[in-house]
C-alpha positions as CSV (number, residue, x, y, z in Angstrom):
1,X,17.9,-12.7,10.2
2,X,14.4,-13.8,11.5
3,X,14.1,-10.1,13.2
4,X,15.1,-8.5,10.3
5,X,12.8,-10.6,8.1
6,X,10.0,-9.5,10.5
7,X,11.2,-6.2,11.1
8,X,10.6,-5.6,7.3
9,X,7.3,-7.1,6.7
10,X,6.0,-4.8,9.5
11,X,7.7,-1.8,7.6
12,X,6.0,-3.1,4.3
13,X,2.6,-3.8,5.8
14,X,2.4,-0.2,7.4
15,X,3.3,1.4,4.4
16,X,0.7,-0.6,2.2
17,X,-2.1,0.3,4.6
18,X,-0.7,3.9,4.6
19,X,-0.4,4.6,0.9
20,X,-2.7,2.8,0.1
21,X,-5.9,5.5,0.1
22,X,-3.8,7.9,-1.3
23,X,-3.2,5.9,-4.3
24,X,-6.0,4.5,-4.7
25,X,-7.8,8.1,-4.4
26,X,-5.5,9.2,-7.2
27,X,-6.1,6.1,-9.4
28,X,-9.9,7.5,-8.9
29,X,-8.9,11.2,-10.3
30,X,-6.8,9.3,-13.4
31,X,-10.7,7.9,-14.4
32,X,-9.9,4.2,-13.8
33,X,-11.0,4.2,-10.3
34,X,-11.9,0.9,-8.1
35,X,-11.8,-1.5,-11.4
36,X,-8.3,-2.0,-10.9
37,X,-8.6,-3.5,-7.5
């Protein structure tokens, strides 16, 4: 349970600092850019 647990943050974390430029970048091209973080 605790592996798993663990297991699936890591999976999460990775895929937040992955995504995130890309989405971010595309929030920028939509026109309402950083002010939403």
């Amino acid at each position: 349970m605790m592996a798993q647990l663990f297991y699936f943050s890591g999976v999460l974390a990775f895929l937040v600092i992955f995504l995130f430029p890309f989405w971010r970048r595309r929030k920028d091209k939509l026109g309402f850019g950083y002010g939403a973080f």
